[in-house]
TORKOL-4160 file (C-alpha; in steps of 0.2 Angstrom, whole numbers, padded with zeros to 4 digits, m for minus):
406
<pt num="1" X="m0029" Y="0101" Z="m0209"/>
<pt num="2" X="m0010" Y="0103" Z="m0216"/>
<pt num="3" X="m0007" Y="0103" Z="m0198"/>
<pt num="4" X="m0012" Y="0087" Z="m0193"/>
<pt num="5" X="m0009" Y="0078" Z="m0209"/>
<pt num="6" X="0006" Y="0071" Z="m0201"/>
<pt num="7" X="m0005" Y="0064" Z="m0185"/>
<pt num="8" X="m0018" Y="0056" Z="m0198"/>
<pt num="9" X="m0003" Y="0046" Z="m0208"/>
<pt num="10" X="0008" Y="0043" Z="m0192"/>
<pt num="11" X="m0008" Y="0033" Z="m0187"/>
<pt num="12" X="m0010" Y="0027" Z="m0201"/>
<pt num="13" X="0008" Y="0020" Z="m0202"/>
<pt num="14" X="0005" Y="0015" Z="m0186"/>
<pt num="15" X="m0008" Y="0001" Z="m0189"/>
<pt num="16" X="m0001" Y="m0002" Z="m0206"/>
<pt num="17" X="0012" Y="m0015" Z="m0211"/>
<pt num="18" X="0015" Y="m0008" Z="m0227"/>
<pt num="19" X="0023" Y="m0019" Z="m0242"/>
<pt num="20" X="0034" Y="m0027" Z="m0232"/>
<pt num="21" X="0022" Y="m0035" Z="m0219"/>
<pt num="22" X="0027" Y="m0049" Z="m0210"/>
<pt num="23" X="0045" Y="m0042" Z="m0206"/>
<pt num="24" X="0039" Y="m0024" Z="m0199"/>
<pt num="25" X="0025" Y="m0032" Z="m0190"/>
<pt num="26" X="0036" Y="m0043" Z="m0182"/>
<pt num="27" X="0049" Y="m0032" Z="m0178"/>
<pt num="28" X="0034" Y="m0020" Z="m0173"/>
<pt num="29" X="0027" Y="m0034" Z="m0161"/>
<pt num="30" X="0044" Y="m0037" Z="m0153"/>
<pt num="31" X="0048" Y="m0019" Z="m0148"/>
<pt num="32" X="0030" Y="m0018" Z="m0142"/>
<pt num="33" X="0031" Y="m0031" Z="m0131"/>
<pt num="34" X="0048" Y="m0028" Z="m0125"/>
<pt num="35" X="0046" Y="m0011" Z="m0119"/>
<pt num="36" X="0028" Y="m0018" Z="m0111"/>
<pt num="37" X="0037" Y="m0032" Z="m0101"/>
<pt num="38" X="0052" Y="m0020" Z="m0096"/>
<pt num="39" X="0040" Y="m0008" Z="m0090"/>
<pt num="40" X="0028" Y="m0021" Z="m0083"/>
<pt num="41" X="0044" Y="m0029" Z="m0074"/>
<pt num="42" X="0053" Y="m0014" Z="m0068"/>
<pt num="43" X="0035" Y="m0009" Z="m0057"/>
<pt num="44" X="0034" Y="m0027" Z="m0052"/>
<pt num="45" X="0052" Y="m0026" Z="m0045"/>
<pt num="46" X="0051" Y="m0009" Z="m0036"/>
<pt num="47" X="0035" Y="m0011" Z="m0028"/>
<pt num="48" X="0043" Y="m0030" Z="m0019"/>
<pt num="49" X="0058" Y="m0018" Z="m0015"/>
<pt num="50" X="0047" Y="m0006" Z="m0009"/>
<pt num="51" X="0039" Y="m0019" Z="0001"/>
<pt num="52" X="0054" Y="m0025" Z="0009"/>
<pt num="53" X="0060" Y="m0010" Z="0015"/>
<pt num="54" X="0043" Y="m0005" Z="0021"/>
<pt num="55" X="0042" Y="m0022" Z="0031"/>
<pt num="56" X="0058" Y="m0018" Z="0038"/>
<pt num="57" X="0053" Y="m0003" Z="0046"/>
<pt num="58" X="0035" Y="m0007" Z="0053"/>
<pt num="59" X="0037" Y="m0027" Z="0054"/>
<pt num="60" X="0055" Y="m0031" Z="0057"/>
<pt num="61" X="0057" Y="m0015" Z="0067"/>
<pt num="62" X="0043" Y="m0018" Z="0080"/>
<pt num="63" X="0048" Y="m0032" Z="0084"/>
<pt num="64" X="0067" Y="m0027" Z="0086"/>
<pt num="65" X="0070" Y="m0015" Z="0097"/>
<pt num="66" X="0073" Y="0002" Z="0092"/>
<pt num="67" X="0085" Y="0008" Z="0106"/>
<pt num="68" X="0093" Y="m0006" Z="0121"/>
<pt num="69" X="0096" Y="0004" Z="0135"/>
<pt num="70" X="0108" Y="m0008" Z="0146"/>
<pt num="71" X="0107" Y="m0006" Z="0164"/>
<pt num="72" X="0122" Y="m0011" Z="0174"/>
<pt num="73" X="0115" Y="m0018" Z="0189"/>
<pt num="74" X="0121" Y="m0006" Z="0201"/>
<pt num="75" X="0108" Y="0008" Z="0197"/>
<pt num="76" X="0095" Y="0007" Z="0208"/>
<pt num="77" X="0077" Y="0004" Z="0206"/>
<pt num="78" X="0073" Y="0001" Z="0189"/>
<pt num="79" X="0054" Y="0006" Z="0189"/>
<pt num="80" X="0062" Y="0023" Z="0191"/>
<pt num="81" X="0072" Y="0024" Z="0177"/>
<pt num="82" X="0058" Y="0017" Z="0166"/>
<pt num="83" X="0049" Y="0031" Z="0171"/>
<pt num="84" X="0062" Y="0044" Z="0167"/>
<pt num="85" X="0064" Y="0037" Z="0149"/>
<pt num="86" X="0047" Y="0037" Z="0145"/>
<pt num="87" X="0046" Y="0057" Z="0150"/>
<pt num="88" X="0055" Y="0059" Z="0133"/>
<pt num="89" X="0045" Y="0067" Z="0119"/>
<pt num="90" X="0053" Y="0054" Z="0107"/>
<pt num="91" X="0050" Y="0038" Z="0117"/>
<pt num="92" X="0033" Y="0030" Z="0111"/>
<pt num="93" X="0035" Y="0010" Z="0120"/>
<pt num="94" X="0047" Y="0007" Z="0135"/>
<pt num="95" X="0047" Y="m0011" Z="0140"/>
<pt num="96" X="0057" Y="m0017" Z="0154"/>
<pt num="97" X="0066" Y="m0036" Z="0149"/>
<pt num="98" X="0076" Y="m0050" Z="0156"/>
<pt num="99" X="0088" Y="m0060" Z="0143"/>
<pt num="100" X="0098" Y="m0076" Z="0141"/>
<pt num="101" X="0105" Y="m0086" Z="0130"/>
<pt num="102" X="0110" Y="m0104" Z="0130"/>
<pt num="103" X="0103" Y="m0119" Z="0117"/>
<pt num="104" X="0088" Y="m0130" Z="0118"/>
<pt num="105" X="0090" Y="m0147" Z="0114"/>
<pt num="106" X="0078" Y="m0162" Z="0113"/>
<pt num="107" X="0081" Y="m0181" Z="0108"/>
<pt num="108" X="0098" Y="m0178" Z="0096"/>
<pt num="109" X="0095" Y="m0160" Z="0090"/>
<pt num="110" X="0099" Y="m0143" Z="0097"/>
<pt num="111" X="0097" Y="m0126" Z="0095"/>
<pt num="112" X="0103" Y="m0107" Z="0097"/>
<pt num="113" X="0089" Y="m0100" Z="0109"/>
<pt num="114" X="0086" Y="m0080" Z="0114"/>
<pt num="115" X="0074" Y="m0082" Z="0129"/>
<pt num="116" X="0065" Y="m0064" Z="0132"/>
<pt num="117" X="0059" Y="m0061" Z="0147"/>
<pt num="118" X="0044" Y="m0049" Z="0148"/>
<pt num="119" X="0032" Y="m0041" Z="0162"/>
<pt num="120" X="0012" Y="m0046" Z="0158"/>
<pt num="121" X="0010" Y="m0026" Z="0159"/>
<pt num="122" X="0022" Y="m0019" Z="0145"/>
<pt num="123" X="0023" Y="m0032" Z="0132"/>
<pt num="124" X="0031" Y="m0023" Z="0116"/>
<pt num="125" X="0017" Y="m0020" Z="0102"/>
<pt num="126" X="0026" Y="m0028" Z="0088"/>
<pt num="127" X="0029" Y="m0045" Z="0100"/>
<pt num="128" X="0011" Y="m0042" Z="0106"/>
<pt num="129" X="0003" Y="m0042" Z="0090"/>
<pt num="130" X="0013" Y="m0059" Z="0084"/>
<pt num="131" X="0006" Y="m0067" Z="0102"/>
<pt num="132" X="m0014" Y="m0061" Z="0098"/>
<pt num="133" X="m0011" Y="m0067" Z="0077"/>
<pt num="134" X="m0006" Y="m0085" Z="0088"/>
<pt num="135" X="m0021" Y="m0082" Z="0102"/>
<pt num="136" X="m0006" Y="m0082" Z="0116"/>
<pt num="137" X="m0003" Y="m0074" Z="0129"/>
<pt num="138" X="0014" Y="m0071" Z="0140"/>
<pt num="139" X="0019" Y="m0086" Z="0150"/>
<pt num="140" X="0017" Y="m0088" Z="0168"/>
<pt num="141" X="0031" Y="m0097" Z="0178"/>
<pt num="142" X="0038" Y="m0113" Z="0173"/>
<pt num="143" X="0030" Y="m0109" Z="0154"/>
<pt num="144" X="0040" Y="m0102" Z="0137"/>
<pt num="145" X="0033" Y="m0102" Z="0122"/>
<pt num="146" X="0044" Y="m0105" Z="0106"/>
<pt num="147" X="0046" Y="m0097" Z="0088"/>
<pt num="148" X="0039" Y="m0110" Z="0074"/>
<pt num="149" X="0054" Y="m0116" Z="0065"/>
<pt num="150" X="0064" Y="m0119" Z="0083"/>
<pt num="151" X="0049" Y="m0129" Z="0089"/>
<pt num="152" X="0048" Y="m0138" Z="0070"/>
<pt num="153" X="0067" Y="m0142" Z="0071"/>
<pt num="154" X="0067" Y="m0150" Z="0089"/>
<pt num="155" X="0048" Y="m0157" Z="0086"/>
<pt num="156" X="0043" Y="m0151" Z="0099"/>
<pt num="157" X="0024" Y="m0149" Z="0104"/>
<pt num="158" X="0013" Y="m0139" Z="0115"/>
<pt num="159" X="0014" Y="m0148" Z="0132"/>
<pt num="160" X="0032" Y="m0157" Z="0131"/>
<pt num="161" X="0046" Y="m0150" Z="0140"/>
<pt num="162" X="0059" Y="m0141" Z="0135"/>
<pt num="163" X="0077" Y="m0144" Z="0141"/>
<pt num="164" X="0088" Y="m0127" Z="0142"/>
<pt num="165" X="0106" Y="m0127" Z="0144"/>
<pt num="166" X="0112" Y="m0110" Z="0151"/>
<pt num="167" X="0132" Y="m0106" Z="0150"/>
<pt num="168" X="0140" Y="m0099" Z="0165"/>
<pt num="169" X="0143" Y="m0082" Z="0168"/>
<pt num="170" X="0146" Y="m0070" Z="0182"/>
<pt num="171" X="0129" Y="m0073" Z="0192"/>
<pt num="172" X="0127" Y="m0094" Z="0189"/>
<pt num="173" X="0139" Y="m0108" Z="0184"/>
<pt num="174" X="0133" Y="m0118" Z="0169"/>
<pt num="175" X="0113" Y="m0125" Z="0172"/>
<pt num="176" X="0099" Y="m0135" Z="0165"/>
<pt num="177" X="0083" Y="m0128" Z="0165"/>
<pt num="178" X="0065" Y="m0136" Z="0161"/>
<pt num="179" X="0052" Y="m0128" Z="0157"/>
<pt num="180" X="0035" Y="m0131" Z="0149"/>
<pt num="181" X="0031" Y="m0128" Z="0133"/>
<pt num="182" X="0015" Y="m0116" Z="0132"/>
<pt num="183" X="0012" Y="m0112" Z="0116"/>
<pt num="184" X="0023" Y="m0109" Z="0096"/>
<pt num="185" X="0021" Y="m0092" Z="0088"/>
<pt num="186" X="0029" Y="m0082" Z="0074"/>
<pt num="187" X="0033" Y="m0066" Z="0070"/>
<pt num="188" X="0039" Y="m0068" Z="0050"/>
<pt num="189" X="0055" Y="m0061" Z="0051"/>
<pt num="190" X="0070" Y="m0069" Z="0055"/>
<pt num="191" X="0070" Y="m0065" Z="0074"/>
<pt num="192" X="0060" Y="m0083" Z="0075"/>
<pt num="193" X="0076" Y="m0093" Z="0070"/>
<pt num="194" X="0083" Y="m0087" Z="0088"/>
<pt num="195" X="0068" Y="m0083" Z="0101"/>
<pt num="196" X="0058" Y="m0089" Z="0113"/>
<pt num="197" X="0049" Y="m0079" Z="0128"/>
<pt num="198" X="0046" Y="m0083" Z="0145"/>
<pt num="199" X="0039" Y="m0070" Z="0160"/>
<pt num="200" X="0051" Y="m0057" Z="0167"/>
<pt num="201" X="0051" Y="m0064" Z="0185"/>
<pt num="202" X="0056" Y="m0082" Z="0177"/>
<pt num="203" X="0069" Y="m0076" Z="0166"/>
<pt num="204" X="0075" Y="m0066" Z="0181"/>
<pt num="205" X="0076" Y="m0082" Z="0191"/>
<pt num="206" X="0086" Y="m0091" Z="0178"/>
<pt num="207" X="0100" Y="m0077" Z="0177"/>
<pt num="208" X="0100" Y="m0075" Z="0195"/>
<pt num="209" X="0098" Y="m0059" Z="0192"/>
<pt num="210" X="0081" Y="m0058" Z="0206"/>
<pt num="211" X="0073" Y="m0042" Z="0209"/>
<pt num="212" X="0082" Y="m0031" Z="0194"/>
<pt num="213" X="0081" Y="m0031" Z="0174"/>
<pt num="214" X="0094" Y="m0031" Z="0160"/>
<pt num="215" X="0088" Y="m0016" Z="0153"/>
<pt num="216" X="0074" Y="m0007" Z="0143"/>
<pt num="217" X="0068" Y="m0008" Z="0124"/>
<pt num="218" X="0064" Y="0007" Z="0117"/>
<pt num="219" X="0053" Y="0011" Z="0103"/>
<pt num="220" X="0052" Y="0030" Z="0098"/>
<pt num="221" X="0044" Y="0039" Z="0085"/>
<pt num="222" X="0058" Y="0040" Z="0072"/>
<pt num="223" X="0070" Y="0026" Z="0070"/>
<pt num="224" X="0083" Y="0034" Z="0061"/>
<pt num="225" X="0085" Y="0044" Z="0074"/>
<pt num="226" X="0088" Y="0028" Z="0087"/>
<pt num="227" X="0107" Y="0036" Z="0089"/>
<pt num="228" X="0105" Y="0054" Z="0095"/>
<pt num="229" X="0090" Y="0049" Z="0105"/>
<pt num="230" X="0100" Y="0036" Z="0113"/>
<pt num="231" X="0112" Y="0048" Z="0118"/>
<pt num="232" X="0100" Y="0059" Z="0125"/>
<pt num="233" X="0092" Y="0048" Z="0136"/>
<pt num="234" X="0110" Y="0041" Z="0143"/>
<pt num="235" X="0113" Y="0058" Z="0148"/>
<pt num="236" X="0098" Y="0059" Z="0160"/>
<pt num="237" X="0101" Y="0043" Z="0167"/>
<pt num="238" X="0114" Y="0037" Z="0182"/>
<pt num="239" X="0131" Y="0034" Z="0178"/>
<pt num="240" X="0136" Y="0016" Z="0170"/>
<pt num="241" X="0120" Y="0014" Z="0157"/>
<pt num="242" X="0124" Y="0011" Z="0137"/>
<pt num="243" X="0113" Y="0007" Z="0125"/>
<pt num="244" X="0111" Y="m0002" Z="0108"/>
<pt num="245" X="0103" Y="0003" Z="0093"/>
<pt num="246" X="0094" Y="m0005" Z="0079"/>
<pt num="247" X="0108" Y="0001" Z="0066"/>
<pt num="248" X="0120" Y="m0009" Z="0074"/>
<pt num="249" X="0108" Y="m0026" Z="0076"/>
<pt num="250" X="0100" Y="m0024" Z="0059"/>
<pt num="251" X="0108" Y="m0009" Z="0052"/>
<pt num="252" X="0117" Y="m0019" Z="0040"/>
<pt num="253" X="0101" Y="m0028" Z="0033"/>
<pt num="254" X="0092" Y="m0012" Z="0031"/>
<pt num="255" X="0106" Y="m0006" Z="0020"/>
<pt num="256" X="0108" Y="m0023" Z="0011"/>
<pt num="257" X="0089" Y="m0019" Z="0005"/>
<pt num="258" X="0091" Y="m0002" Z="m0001"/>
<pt num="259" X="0107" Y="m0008" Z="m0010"/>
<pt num="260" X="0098" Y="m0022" Z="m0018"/>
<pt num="261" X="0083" Y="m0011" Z="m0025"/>
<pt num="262" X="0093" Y="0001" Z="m0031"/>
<pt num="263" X="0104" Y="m0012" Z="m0040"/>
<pt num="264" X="0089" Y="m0024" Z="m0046"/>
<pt num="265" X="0081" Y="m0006" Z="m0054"/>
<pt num="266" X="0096" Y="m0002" Z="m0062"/>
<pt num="267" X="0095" Y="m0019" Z="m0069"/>
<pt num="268" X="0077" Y="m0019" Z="m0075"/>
<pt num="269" X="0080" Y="0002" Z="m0081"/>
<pt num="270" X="0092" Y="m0005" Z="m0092"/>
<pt num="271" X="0081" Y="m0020" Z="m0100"/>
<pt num="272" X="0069" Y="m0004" Z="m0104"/>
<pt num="273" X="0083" Y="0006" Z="m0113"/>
<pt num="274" X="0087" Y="m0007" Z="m0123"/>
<pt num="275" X="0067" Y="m0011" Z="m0127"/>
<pt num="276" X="0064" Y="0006" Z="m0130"/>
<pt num="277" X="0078" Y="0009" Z="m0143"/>
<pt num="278" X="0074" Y="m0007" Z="m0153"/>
<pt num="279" X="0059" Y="0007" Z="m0157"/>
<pt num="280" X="0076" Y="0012" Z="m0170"/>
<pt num="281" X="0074" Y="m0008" Z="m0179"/>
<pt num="282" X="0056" Y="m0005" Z="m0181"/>
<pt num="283" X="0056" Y="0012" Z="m0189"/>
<pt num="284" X="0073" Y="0009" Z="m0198"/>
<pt num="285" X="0063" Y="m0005" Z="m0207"/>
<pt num="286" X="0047" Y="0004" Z="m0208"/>
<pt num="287" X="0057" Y="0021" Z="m0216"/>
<pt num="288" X="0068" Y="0007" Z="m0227"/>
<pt num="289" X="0051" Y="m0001" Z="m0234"/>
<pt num="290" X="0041" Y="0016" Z="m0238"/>
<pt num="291" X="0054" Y="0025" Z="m0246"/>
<pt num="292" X="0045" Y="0027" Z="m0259"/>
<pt num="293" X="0027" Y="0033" Z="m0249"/>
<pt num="294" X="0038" Y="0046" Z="m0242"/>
<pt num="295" X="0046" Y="0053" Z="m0257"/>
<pt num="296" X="0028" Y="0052" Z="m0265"/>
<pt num="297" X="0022" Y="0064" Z="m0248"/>
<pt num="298" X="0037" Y="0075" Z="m0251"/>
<pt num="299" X="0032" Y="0078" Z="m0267"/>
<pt num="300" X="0014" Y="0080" Z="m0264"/>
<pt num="301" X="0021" Y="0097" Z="m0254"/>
<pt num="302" X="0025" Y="0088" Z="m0235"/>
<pt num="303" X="0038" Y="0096" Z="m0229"/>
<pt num="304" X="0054" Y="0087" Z="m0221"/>
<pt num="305" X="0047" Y="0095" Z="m0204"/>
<pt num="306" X="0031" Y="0087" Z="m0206"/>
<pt num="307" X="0040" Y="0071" Z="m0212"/>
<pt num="308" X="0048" Y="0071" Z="m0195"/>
<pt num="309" X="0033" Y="0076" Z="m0186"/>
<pt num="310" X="0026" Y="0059" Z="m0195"/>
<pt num="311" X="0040" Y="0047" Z="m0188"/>
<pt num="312" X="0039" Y="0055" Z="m0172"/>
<pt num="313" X="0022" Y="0052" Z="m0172"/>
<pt num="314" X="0024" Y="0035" Z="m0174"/>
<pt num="315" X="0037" Y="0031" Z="m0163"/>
<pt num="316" X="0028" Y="0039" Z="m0148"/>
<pt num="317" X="0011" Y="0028" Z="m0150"/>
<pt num="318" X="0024" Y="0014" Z="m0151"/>
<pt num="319" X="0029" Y="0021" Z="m0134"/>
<pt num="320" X="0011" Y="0025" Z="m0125"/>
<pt num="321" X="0004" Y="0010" Z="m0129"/>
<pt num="322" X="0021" Y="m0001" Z="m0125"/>
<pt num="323" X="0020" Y="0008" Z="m0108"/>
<pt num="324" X="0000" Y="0007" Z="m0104"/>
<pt num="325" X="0003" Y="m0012" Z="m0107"/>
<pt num="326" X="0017" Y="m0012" Z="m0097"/>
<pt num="327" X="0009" Y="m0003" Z="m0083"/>
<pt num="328" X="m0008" Y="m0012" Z="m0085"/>
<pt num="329" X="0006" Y="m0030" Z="m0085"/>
<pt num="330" X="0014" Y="m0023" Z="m0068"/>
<pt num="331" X="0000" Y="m0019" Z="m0058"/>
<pt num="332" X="m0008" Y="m0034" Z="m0062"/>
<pt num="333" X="0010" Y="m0045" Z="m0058"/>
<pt num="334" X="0010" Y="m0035" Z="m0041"/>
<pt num="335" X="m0010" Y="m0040" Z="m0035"/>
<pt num="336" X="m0005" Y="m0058" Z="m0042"/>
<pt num="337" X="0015" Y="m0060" Z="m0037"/>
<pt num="338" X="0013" Y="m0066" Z="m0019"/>
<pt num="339" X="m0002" Y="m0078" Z="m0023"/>
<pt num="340" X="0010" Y="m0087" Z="m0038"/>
<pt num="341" X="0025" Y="m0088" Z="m0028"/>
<pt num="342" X="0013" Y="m0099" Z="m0013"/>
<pt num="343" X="0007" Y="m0105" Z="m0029"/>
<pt num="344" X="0026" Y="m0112" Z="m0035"/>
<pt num="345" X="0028" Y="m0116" Z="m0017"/>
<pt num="346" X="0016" Y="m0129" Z="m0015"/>
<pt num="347" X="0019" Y="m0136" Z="m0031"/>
<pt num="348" X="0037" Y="m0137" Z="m0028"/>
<pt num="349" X="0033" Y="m0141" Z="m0008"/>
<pt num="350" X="0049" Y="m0129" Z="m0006"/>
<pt num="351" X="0050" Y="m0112" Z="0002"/>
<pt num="352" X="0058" Y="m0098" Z="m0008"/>
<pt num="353" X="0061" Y="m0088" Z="0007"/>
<pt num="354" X="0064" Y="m0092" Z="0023"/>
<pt num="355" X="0069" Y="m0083" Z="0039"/>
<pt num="356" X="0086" Y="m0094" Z="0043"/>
<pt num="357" X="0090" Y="m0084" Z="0026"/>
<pt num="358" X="0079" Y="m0067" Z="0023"/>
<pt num="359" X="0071" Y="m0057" Z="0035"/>
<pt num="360" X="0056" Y="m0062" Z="0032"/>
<pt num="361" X="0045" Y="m0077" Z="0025"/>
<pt num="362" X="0035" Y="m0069" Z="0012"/>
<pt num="363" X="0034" Y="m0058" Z="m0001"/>
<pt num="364" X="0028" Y="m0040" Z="0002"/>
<pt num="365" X="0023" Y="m0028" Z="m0010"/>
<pt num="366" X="0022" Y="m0009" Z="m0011"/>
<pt num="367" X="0014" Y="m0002" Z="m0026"/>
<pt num="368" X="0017" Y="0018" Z="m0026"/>
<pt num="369" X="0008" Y="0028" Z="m0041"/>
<pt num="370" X="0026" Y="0039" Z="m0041"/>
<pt num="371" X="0036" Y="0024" Z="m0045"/>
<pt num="372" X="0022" Y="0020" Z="m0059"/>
<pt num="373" X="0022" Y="0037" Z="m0065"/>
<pt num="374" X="0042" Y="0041" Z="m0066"/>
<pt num="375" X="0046" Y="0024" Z="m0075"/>
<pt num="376" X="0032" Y="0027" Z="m0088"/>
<pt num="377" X="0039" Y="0043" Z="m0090"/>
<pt num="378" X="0058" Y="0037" Z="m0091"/>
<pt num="379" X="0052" Y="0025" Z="m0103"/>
<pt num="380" X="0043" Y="0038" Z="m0113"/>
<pt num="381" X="0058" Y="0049" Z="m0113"/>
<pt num="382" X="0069" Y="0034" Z="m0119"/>
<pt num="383" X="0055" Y="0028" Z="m0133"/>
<pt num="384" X="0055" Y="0048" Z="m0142"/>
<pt num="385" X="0075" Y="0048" Z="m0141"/>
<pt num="386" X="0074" Y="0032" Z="m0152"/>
<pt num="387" X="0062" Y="0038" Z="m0163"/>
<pt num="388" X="0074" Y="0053" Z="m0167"/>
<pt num="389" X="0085" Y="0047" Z="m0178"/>
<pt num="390" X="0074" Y="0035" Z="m0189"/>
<pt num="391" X="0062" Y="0053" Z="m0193"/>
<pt num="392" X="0079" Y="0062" Z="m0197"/>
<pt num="393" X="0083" Y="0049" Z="m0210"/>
<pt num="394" X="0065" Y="0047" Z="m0216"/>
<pt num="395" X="0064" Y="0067" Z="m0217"/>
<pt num="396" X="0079" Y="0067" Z="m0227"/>
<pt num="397" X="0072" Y="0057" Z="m0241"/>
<pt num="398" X="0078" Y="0062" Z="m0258"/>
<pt num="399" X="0062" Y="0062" Z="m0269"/>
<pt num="400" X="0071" Y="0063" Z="m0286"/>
<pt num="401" X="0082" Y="0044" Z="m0279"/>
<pt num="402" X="0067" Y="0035" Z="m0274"/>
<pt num="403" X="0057" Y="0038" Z="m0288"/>
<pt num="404" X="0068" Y="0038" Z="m0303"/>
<pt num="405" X="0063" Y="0022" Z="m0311"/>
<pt num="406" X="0045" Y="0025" Z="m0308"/>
């Protein structure tokens, strides 16, 4: 019973203001609900990090090409060397493409334009999966289908022509091409401010480049290891091929993420420190304004260890139940976030992110139960650290001071 006397009356503490009520209370409430909103936050912002660099991996990344492999136009027959690339353990997708670039225009307005040119029979998944989410399929001859905010910017509808200028190079002086404009699609990521995608014969014909391709994307199994696999396939192919991996296409981006997540947590982490040491205001004040309750205790035969225990005590429900809120407020905030940002959005009528700016045009979130489990715990280390000074001082409570005028 001597044992737990300092559990009953740190509970007791803990759901009791004392003489000084409204002033405890409110500092009690404050550091309560600061260390809950820290902690609440601090999930909330990890788990949309987390997201990101989750969407960068599987989104972004399946519809970038791990690995260009650049043919040179001078090595043979291409079907060939598809073959030998997908013989690699590593490879999962080869896809054989066609590319130009030029801008589109229509009426006053232009635009920056990617035309990809693919075969019917290796359409890359990533691409394939944003054609079916549309209900598209690859063009035929003489049809290109457009990425949303190109076709939005130009106004262009499903039907109308659309004009290309292609610049010269060393196959074709400068041109104007007209194609129909089969359908709009979109991926999400910021691949739709530039692309549009056309069949690989009609892209072939553009570049007058008939009869051969530009060059194979490859998707393999790990894509931080694009750069050694890369090599590897270069050596088992003719003399003249070079690649392109996605570190040099997105590599920044991917880095720019990790950066900010780490960043943005260090941010929040520090919000929590400082809500976990205002625990010190609150048991400061709740040691100042029972003084006299604990020199009564000591003298009723509580020990200065037990006084410790008591604060302790205390201070850690302070913490638990600061943290459960916390978690309870970041789980919810992560289920609700992406529904209130299309919430603000529509009220607003504006678009918090958007492709020609992030890489993708929504929020994504990534709720990991080790990224709940090591902030609460941080936050709990943090929360018993504060409490530590406030026992000492209650434990060393001179009786004989306190209660001289009594």
């Amino acid at each position: 019973m001597i044992r737990s006397l300092p559990v009953f009356i740190g509970l007791r503490y803990f759901f009791s203001a004392g003489g000084n009520s409204l002033l405890v209370s409110f500092i009690s409430m404050l550091a309560l609900s600061g260390l809950a909103l820290g902690v609440g936050l601090l999930i909330i912002v990890l788990s949309v990090m987390n997201g990101f660099d989750l969407e960068m991996r599987e989104r972004i990344l399946s519809v970038v090409p791990h690995i260009q492999i650049i043919n040179p136009g001078e090595a043979g027959d291409w079907r060939i060397q598809r073959n030998l690339i997908a013989s690699s353990p590593q490879v999962t997708e080869v896809t054989p493409f066609n590319q130009v670039k030029g801008l589109v225009f229509n009426q006053n307005h232009t635009r920056p334009i990617k035309i990809l040119g693919l075969s019917a029979e290796a359409v890359p998944q990533g691409l394939d999966a944003a054609l079916k989410e549309s209900d598209l399929k690859l063009p035929v001859a003489g049809e290109l289908l457009l990425a949303e905010p190109i076709a939005k910017a130009l106004n262009l509808a499903i039907g109308k022509t659309v004009n290309l200028i292609l610049p010269a190079d060393n196959n074709r002086q400068t041109t104007v091409a007209h194609l129909t404009l089969k359908g709009i699609f979109s991926t999400h990521t910021e691949v739709d401010q530039i692309l549009g995608i056309a069949s690989l014969t009609q892209v072939s014909k553009i570049s007058g480049n008939l009869g051969a391709v530009d060059g194979f994307r490859v998707q393999i199994d790990n894509q931080f290891e694009a750069r050694s696999v890369a090599r590897q396939l270069l050596s088992q192919l003719p003399y003249g091929y070079g690649f392109r991996d996605w570190t040099q296409t997105h590599g920044n981006l991917y880095q720019a993420i990790r950066l900010s997540k780490n960043l943005v947590g260090l941010l929040i982490f520090l919000i929590v420190g400082i809500a976990a040491f205002n625990v010190v205001s609150m048991l400061m004040m709740t040691v100042i304004d029972r003084r006299k309750d604990i020199a009564i205790l000591q003298t009723m035969g509580l020990s200065q260890k037990q006084i410790l225990q008591l604060f302790l005590v205390q201070g850690a429900l302070i913490g638990v139940l600061g943290i459960s809120l916390g978690v309870l407020l970041g789980v919810l905030g992560c289920y609700w976030v992406a529904d209130l940002i299309a919430a603000v959005e529509s009220v607003l009528g504006a678009n918090f992110l958007d492709t020609s700016v992030y890489p993708i045009d929504y929020v994504p979130v990534d709720l990991r139960c080790s990224d709940m489990a090591l902030v609460s715990l941080v936050a709990l280390v943090l929360t018993l650290l504060a409490t530590i000074y406030p026992a000492i001082r209650a434990s060393r409570t001179v009786p004989a001071q306190e209660l001289r005028y009594e």
